[in-house]
LOLUMVEX-690948 format. One record per residue (C-alpha): x, y, z. Coordinates in steps of 0.1 Angstrom, whole numbers, padded with zeros to 4 digits, always signed. Each point is the difference from the previous one (the first is absolute). Example, Ala and Ser with C-alpha at 12.3 -4.5 7.8 and 13.67 -1.06 7.14 Angstrom:
2
+0123-0045+0078+0014+0034-0007
END
This chain:
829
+1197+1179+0693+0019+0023-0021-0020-0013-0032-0031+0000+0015+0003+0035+0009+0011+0010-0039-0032-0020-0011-0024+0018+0022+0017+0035-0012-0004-0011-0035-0040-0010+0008-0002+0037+0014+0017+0014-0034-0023-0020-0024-0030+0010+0022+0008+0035-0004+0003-0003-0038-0028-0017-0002-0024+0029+0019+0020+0030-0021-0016-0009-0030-0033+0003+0010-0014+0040+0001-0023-0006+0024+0015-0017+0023+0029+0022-0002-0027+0027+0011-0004-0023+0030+0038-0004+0008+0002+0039+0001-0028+0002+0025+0011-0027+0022+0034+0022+0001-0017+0029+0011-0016-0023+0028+0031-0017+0013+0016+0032-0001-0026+0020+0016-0001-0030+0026+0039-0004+0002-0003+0039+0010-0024-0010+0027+0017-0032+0013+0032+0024+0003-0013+0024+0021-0019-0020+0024+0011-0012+0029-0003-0036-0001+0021-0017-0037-0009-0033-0011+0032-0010+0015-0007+0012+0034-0031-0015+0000+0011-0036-0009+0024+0006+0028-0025+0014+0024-0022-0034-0013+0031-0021+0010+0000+0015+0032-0031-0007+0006-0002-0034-0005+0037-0004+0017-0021+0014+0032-0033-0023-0004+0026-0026-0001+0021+0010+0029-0034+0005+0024-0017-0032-0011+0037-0023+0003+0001+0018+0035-0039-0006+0011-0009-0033-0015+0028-0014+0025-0016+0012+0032-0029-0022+0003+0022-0023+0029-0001+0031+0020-0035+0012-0007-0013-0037+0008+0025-0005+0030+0020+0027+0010+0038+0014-0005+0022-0035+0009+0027-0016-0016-0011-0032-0021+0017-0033-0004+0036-0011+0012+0028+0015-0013-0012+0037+0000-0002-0007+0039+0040-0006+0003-0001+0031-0024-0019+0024+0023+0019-0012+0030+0036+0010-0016-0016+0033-0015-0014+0008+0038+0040-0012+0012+0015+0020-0027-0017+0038+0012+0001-0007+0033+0035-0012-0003+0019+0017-0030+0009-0015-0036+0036-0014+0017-0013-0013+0027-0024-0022-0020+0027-0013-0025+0021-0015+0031-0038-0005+0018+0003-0039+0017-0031-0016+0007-0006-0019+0025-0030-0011-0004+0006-0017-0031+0008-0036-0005+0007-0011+0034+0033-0004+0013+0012+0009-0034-0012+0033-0007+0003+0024-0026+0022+0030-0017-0027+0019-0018+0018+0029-0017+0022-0030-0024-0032-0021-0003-0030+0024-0015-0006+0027-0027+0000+0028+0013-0016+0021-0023-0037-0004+0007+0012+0012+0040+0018+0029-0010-0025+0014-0023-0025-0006+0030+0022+0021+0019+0008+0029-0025-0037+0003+0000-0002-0002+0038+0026+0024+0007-0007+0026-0028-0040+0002+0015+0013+0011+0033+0019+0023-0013-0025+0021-0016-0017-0005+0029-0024-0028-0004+0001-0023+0027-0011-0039-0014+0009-0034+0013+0025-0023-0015-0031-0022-0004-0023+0020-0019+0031+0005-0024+0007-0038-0003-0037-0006-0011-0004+0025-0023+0034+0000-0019-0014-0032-0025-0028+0022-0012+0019+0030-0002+0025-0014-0024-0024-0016-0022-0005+0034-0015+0033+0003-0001+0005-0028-0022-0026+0011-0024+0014+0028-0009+0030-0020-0004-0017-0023-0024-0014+0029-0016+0033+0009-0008+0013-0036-0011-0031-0002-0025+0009+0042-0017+0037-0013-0009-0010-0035-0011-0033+0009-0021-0024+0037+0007-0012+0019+0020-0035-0012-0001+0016-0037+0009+0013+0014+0030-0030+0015+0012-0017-0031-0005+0033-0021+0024-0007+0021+0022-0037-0005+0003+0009-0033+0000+0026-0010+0025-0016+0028+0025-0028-0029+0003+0015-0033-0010-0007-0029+0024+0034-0016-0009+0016+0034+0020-0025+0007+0019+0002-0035+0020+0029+0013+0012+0002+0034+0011-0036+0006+0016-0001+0020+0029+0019-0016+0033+0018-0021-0026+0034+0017+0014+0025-0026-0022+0032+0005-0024-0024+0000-0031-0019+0027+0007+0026+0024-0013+0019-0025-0019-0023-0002-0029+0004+0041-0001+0035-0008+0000-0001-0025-0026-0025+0023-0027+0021+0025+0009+0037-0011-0008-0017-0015-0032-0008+0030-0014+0031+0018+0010+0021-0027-0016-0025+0004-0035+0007+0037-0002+0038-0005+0007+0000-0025-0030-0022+0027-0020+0026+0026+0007+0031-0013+0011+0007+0021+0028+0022+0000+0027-0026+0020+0024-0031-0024-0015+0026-0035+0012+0010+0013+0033-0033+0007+0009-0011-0035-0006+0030-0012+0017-0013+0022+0030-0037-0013-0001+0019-0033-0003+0015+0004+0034-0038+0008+0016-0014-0034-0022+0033-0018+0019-0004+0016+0033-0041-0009+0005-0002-0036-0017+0019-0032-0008-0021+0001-0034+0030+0027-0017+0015-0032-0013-0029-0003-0026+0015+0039-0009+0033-0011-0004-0006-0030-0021-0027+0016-0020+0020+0029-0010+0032-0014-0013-0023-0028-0021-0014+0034-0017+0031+0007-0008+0016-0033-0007-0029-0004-0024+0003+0034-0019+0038-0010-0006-0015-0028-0020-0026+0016-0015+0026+0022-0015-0014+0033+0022+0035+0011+0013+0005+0032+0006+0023+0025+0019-0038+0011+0025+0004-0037+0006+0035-0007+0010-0006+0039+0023-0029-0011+0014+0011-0038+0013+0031+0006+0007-0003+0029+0023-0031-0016+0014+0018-0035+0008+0033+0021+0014-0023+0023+0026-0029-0022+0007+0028-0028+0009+0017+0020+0024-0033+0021+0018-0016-0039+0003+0030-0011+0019-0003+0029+0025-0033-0022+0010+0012-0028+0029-0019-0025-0003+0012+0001-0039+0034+0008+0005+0021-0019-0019-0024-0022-0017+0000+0021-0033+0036-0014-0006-0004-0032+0014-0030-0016-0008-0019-0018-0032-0026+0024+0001+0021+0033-0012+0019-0017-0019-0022+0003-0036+0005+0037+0004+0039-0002+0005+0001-0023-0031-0019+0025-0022+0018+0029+0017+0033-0019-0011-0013-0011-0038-0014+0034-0006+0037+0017+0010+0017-0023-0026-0031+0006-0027+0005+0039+0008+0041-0006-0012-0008-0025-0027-0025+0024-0013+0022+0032+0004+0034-0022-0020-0031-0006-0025-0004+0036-0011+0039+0014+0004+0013-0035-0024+0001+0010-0035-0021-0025-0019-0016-0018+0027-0030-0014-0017+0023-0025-0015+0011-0020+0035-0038+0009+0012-0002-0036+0011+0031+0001+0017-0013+0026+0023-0027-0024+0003+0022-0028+0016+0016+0027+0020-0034+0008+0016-0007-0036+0003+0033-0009+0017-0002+0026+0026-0036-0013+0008+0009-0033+0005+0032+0015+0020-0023+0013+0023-0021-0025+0005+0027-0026+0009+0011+0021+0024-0027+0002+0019-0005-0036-0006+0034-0009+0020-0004+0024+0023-0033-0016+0012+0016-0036+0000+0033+0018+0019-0020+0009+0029+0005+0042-0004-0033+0004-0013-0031-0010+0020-0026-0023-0019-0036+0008-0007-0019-0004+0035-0026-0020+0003-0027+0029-0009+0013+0002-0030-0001-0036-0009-0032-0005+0011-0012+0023-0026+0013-0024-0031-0009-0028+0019-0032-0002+0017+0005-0033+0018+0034+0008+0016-0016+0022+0030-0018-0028+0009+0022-0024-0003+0033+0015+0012-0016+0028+0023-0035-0002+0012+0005+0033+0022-0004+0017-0033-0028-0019-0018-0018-0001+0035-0010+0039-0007-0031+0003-0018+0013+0031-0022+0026-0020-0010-0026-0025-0017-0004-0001-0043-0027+0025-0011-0031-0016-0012-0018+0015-0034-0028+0013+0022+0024+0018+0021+0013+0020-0033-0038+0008-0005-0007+0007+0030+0031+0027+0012-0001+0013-0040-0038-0004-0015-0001+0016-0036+0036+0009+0003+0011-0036-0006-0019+0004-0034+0014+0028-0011+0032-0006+0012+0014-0024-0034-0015+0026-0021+0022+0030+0015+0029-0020-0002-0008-0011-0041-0002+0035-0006+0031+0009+0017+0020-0031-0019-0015+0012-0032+0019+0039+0006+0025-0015+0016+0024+0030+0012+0033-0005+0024-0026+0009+0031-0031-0022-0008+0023-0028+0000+0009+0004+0037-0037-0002+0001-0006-0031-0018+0032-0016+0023-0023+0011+0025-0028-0017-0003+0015-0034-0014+0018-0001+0035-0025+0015+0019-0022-0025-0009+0020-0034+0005+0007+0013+0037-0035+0009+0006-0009-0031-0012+0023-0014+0022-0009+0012+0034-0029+0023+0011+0019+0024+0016+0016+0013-0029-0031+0006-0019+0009+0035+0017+0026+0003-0027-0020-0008-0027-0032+0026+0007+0017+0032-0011+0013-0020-0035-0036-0007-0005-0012+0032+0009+0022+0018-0024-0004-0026-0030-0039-0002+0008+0000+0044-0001+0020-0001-0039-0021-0029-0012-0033+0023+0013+0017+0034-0009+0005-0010-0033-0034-0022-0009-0018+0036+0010+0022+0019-0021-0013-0021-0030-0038+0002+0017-0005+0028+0019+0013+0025-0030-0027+0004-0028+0033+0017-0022+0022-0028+0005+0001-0032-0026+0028-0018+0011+0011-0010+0032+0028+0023+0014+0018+0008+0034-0007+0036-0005-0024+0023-0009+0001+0007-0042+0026+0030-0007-0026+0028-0015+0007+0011-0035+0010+0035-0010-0032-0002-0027+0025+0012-0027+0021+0023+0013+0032-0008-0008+0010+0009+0032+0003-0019+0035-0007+0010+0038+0036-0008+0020-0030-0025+0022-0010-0013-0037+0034-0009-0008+0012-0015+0037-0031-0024+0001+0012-0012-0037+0033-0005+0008-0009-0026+0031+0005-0036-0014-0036-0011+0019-0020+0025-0015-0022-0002-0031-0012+0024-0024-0031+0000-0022-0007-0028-0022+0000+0004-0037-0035+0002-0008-0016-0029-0024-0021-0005-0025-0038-0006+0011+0002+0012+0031-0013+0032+0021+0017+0029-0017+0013-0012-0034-0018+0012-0029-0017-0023-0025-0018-0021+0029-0035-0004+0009-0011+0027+0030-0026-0024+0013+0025-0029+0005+0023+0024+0014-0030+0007+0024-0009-0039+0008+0040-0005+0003+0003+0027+0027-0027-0008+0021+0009-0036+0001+0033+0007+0009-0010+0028+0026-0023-0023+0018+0026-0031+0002+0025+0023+0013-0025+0016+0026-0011-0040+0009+0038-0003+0008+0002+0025+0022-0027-0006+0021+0007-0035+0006+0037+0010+0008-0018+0029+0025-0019-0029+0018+0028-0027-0001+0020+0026+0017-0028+0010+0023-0002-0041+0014+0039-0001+0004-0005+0030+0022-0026-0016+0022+0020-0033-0001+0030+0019+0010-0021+0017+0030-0016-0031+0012+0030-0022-0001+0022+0026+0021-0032+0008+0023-0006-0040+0007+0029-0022-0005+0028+0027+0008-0008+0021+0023-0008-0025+0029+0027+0006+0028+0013-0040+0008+0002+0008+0042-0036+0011+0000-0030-0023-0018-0032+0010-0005-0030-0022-0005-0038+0012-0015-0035-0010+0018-0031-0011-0012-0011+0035+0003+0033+0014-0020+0013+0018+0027+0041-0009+0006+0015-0020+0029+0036+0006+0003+0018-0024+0016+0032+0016+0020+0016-0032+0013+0035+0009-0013+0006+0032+0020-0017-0015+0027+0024-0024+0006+0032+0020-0007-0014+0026+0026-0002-0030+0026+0035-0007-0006+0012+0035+0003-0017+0004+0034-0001-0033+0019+0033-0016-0009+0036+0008+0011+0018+0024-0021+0026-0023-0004-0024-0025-0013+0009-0024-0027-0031-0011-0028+0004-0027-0017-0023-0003-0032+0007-0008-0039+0016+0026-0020-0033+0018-0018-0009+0021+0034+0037+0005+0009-0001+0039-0007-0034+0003+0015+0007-0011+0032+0031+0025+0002-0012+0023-0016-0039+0002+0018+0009-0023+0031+0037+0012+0007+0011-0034+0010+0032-0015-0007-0006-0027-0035+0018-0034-0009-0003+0004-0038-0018+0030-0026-0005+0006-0032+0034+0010-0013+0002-0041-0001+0038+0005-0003+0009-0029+0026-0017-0031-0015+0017-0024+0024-0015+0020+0030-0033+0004-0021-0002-0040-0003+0007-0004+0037-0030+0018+0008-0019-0025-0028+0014-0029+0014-0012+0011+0039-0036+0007-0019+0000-0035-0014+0013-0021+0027-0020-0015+0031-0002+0021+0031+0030-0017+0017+0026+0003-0030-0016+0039-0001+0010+0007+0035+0034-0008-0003+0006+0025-0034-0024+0026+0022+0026-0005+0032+0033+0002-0024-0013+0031-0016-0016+0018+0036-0036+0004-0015-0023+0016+0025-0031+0000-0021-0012-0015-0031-0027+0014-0022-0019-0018-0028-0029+0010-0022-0033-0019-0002-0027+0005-0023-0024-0030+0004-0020+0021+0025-0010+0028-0030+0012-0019-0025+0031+0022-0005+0015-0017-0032+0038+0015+0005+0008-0020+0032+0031-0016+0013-0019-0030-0010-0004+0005-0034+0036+0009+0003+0012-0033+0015+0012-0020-0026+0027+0030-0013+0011+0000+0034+0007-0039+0000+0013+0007-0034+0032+0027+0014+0004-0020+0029+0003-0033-0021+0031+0020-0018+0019+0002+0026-0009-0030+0022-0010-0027-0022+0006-0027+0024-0027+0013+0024-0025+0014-0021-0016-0016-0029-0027+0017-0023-0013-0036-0010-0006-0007+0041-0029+0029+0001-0020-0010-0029-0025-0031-0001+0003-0034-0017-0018+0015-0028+0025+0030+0001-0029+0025+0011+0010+0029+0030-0030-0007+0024-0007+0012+0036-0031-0021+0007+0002-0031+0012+0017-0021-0028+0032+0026+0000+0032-0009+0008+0007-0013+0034+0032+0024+0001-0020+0029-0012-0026-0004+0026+0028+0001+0028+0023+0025-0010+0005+0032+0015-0018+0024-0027-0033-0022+0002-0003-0005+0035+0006+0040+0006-0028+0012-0029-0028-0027+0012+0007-0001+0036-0036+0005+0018-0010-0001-0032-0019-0033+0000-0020+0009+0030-0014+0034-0024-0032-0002-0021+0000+0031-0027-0033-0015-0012-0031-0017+0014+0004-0017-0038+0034-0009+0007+0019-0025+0024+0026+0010+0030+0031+0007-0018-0013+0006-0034+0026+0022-0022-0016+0027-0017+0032+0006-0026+0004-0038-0006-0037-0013+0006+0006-0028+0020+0000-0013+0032+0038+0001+0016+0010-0036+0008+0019+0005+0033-0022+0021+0027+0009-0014+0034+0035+0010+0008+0019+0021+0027+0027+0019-0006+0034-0011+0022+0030+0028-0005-0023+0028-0011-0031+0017+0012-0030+0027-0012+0009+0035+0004-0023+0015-0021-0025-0004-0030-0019+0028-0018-0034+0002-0001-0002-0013-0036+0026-0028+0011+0018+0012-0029+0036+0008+0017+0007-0024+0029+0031+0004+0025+0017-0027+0021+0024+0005+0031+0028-0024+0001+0003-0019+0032+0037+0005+0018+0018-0032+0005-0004-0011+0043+0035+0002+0021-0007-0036+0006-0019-0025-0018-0025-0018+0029+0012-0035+0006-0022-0032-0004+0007-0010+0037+0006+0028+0022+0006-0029+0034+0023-0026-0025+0029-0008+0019+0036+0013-0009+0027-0025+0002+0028+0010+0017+0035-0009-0006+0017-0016+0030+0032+0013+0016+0030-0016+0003+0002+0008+0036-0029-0019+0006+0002-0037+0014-0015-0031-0017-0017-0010+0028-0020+0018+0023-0010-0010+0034-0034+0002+0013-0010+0030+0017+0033+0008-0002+0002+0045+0007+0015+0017-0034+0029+0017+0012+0000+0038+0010+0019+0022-0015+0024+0026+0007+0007+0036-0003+0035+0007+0001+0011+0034+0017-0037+0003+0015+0000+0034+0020-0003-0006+0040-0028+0021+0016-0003+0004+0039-0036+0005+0014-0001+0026+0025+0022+0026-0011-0002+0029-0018+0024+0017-0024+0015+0028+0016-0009+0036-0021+0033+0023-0005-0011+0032+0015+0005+0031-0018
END
């Protein structure tokens, strides 16, 4: 950088040489003097300086960013109205609503009951608690200034709020790692992306709505703590480190990612005292806040996950000595490699420690998330629960188009540029896109990790293609705007000399022979030259301006269409355009809440768990924390057995009601139907003698429902609770009784009755249907109520009776005499 910088000064000294000699132009330089001074007079004493207007610029477009982040997200409750969407955020809401009613103690110990019946659970040791508490901060700091809101209204809009929140956190990311003009453009960029946007739209209340904040955030804390190595900069990331623990289980990609930065700068030969200040006080506080969290506790000690960052932490303590016995030994370039060795050696140390630790049983192994990231078959194989969730799936190549559009493009070419001026900060970026995009590649859900890396190495690849394009002064491509000459001066501006002394920043180029300015060179080729060049550049532009314009409508209509559709309430279009919305879901849970006992136990499969408590109030048998497989795949094996094996597991576990979704009427495709085979899948882990994935499928291995399914399919419990009545409906004078909509064919077992369970209620779409469960008689009714009982013979009894013979009376010994006729004198008084 250095030498780059002299070359450019000496380009500026010949160019000034060059122009002296020429009386004329000298004439010309004078002039333009008296201009620049003139206007450098002007610029002074006005009000707004070029730098305050590039800030006030910034601003701007920080603010355009912000409102559109914030109002491209609303369109669920524009369309629909304010209401939490999906699952998860409903279990969310309900411990926000418990937590300000109740106080921020009084949730950590809160038990709840109606949580995996009879287990229960202890929610303060088994969430994050972040995403509730900054619900309630809000919530409580509103009322205190005297603006009166619902808990709701906070839990729907907090998604959208911190979107614009984490642009301007990108923004920041993108100033230390490249410009300012790269930030501007990351912000634009993730304020809008799909790949964010899919999860935190409005009513979206989950953990990564403010984890992604939290995760742009402690990024770009941790880059300016490298940059400066200082203690304030390092215990403020270990601080926004604490938030990023305390609001989602996806820290661990922080503390893995970060000691690979540094693990890789130790090998890159990029050691230096910022970087043993900033890691190790960031490893010391952020290990202790993080284990304030309980449902972390103690796993930052005791578990595979953390234990890449205590390794590093460790290797980079005995670097730091080896490195400071380096520079006090008197000629220590001669055993060089023997510090080497010593550096290798206390790497492989650490390793094998951790190694045997593993193997010794004080150090956890990696869980089975984790594995199923390396290998994608081992979810399915070793635990279905997992690869059962459709987030959880590998991410197609349209799904990267899709969530990302031109980003994806661009995206290679910002990292390129940053490998090429490689500096100790753009190589946490590049770490952060290789693993970014394995894991995205891995499973859908964490495509959420890899939008702001894209979004950031999209914004430098763009920032610094239109520095080349956009300026008509510029000739080579640069980070930076070109550092203005002093036209001969001698003398530099304190601003002249700052911008030279940056490593990223390039001066003007030494002009050349036979082009624009040089003399000795044709003017009319100079001419022809410009133009062409002026009009390429300004073809570059515009097809930039309109690529960027189609991302932004492809960013709109992908949130407006395929995100923002709330999952309890569907909506369907007419002939004539107009919507239908179909509000079978709350329908249902509102029946529950007000025609059941409050005691009342549901039993369903694990998706609609935190709906039902959380919009029914009824007491669940499983949810979707899915930490109790077992009692997860006794639910599966109830759902897959006949009706008589069913009862019994609905007895044993006290189930009042069971409620099942059923799409064939609408042709609902995310039914418990469609869902079946997962379920037989769980419940097959843990009961394989009784359930058998092979038993539901056809000779030809096909999963049908018409007539030529399974014969144990077509009895068990799950069928005969979707289709019952089913087969005597016609949803189409073109279509048989029974025909499924969702499947397209016509179900294969219509006449049945149902024994231990009976219809308490369907919606009117048929798409939620709830059963009561039949209580078990005192007495079961006997065959032959007049059969004779045999009756033992007594041993008082004689062999041989006589006929007509009287039986012999009995008597009553000490049997009380009673006269008739008298009366029982009274005792007067």
């Amino acid at each position: 950088m250095a030498a780059r910088v002299t070359t450019n000064q000496s380009s500026i000294n010949d160019d000034s040489e060059l122009t002296t000699n020429d009386p004329e132009h000298q004439t010309n330089v004078s002039s333009k003097k008296r201009l620049s001074s003139s206007s450098n007079m002007l610029a002074t004493s006005s009000l707004i300086s070029p730098t305050g207007l590039t800030s006030l610029i910034s601003f701007i477009v920080l603010t355009c960013a912000y409102i559109s982040g914030f109002m491209s997200r609303l369109f669920s409750v524009i369309r629909f109205e304010s209401i939490i969407h999906e699952f998860d955020p409903w279990f969310n809401y309900r411990s926000t609503a418990y937590m300000t009613e109740n106080g921020f103690y009084n949730f950590l110990n809160w038990f709840d009951e109606l949580a995996w019946y009879p287990l229960g659970r202890i929610v303060g040791g088994t969430i994050y608690p972040g995403l509730m508490v900054t619900s309630g901060v809000i919530h409580w700091f509103l009322h205190m200034i005297n603006i009166p809101i619902h808990i709701r209204e906070i839990c729907v809009f907090l998604a959208p709020f911190f979107s614009g929140l984490t642009a301007l956190a990108t923004y920041l990311f993108t100033k230390e790692l490249w410009s300012r003009r790269a930030g501007l453009f990351a912000a634009a960029f993730i304020a809008i992306a799909p790949g964010y946007s899919s999860r935190s739209v409005a009513g979206s209340y989950d953990n990564e709505g403010i984890a992604i904040f939290a995760l742009m955030f402690t990024y770009f804390l941790w880059i300016r703590s490298v940059k400066t190595g200082s203690v304030f900069w390092s215990s403020c990331t270990a601080l926004s480190y604490f938030y990023m623990v305390s609001a989602w289980g996806g820290y661990v990609f922080i503390i893995n990612l970060i000691p690979v930065h540094v693990f890789v700068l130790i090998v890159l030969r990029r050691y230096s005292l910022r970087l043993y200040v900033s890691y190790s006080i960031f490893y010391i506080l952020g290990l202790i806040l993080s284990m304030q969290i309980p449902f972390v506790g103690f796993q930052p000690v005791r578990t595979s996950e953390h234990m890449l960052a205590a390794g590093v932490f460790a290797l980079l303590q005995a670097y730091a000595f080896i490195d400071y016995l380096y520079t006090k030994i008197p000629r220590a370039a001669d055993i060089k490699q023997l510090f080497f060795g010593l550096i290798m050696i206390v790497g492989l140390i650490v390793f094998a420690a951790v190694v045997v630790l593993t193997y010794a049983g004080y150090i956890a192994p990696w869980s089975g998330r984790f594995y199923s990231l390396w290998d994608t078959n081992y979810a399915k194989i070793h635990i279905p629960i997992i690869a059962s969730v459709s987030e959880h799936q590998p991410t197609t190549w349209t799904s990267f188009f899709f969530d990302l559009h031109l980003l994806i493009c661009l995206f290679p070419v910002g990292a390129w540029f940053c490998i090429k001026e490689l500096t100790d900060e753009r190589v946490f970026i590049v770490l952060y896109a290789v693993f970014a995009s394995y894991f995205a590649g891995v499973m859908i859900r964490l495509m959420l990790t890899l939008t702001p890396c894209v979004c950031v190495l999209a914004a430098i690849a763009l920032s610094k293609t239109l520095d080349y394009y956009a300026d008509t002064e510029t000739s080579d491509m640069s980070t930076s705007p070109v550092v203005p000459t002093n036209d001969g001066d001698g003398e530099d501006t304190e601003s002249d000399k700052n911008n030279r002394n940056l490593y990223d920043k390039a001066g003007k180029p030494k002009p050349i022979p036979g082009r624009r300015g040089t003399p000795g060179t044709n003017p009319e080729a100079e001419e022809d030259t410009s133009i062409v060049s002026s009009n390429i550049k300004t073809v570059v532009v515009i097809c930039i301006a309109m690529m960027l314009m189609l991302f932004a409508v492809h960013c709109t209509w992908v949130t407006s269409n395929a995100y923002s559709s709330p999952s309890i309430v569907l909506a369907s279009y007419n002939n004539d355009g107009s919507r239908y919305i179909i509000d079978d879901f709350r329908e249902a849970y509102y029946w529950l809440r007000k025609n059941t006992p409050e005691r009342a136990r549901v039993m369903s499969w694990w998706d609609y768990g935190y709906q039902i408590a959380g919009m029914g109030n009824r007491t669940v048998l499983v949810d979707n924390n899915t930490w109790n497989n077992s009692h997860i795949a006794l639910v599966g094996k109830a759902m897959s057995s006949n009706e008589t094996e069913a009862y019994k597991i609905m007895t044993m576990l006290d189930v009042d009601y069971v409620l099942v979704i059923f799409g064939g009427m609408i042709g609902y495709s995310g039914d418990d139907i469609n869902k079946f085979l997962w379920m037989v899948r769980i419940a097959e882990g843990e009961h394989p003698k009784d359930i058998r994935e092979q038993d539901y499928f056809t000779e030809n291995g096909e999963f049908r429902v018409d007539r030529t399914g399974s014969p144990i399919l077509l009895n068990c419990l799950m069928y005969k609770l979707c289709y019952y009545r089913f087969g005597e409906l016609q949803t189409d004078f073109r279509s048989p009784p029974g025909f499924d909509r969702t499947r397209h064919v016509e179900i294969g077992n219509k006449n049945f009755d149902l024994q231990h369970v009976e219809e308490a209620y369907t919606t009117e779409h048929w798409i939620v249907r709830i059963y009561k469960v039949k209580k078990l008689a005192n007495r079961l009714q006997a065959k032959n109520a007049l059969r004779q009982v045999q009756r033992r013979k007594s041993i008082y009894s004689t062999t041989k009776k006589v006929a007509g013979q009287a039986r012999k009376q009995g008597v009553i010994l000490n049997k009380p005499q009673i006269k008739k006729g008298t009366k029982v004198s009274k005792r007067k008084t």
